[in-house]
C-alpha positions in Angstrom: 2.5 31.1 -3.8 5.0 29.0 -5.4 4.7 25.3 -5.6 7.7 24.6 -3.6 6.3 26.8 -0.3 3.4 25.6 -1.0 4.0 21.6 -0.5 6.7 21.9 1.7 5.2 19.1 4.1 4.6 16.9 1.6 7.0 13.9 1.6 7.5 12.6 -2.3 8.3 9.0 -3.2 10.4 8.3 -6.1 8.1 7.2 -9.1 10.4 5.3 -10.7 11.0 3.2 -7.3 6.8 2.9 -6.5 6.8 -0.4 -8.5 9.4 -1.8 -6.7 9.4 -3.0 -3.7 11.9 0.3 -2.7 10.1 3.2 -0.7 13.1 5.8 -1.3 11.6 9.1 -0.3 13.3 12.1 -2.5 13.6 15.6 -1.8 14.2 18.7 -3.7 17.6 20.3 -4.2 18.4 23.7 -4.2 17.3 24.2 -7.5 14.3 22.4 -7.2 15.1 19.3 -9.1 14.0 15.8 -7.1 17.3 13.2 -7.4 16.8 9.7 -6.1 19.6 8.1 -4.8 19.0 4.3 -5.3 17.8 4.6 -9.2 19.1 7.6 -10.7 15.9 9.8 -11.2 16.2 13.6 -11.9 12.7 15.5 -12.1 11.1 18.9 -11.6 8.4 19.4 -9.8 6.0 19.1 -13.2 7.6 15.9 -14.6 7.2 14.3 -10.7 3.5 15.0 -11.1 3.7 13.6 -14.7 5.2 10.3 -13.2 2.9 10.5 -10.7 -0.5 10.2 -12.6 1.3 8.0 -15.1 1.4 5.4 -12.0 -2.1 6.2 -10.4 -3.4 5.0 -14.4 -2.5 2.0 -14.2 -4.6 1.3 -11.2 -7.7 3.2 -12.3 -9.9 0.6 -12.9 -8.3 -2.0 -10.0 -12.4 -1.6 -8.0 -14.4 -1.7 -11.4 -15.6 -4.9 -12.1 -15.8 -5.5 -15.7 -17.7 -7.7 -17.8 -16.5 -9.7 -21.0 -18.7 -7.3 -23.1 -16.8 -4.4 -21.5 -13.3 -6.0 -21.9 -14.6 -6.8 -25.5 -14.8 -2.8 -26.1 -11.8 -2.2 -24.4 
């Protein structure tokens, strides 16, 4: 099953717009390339999910509480 039938209820937020305090919702064209209209992005599906877990990354350690020695090894 294709990706595109597959998340077809999914909505999708522009990842170039999650840091912001925009919440432009995007869509896929006919060929299957997301376009945002308030910044400009163009993405397949692939480089979506690429922007995607480039985002979630930066939040990965937002409910770890870390000590100086662990900031020391960082």
């Amino acid at each position: 099953m294709p990706d595109s039938k597959k998340n077809e209820s999914v909505i999708y937020r522009c990842p170039m717009c999650l840091g912001t305090l925009n919440d432009v919702t995007i869509d896929a064209d006919a060929c299957g390339i997301y376009r945002c209209l308030k910044c400009g992005y163009n993405g397949d599906y692939d480089n979506l999910m690429i922007k995607y877990a480039e985002f979630r990354s930066r939040y990965k350690l937002m409910k770890v509480r870390l000590t100086l020695e662990d900031q020391r090894k960082m």
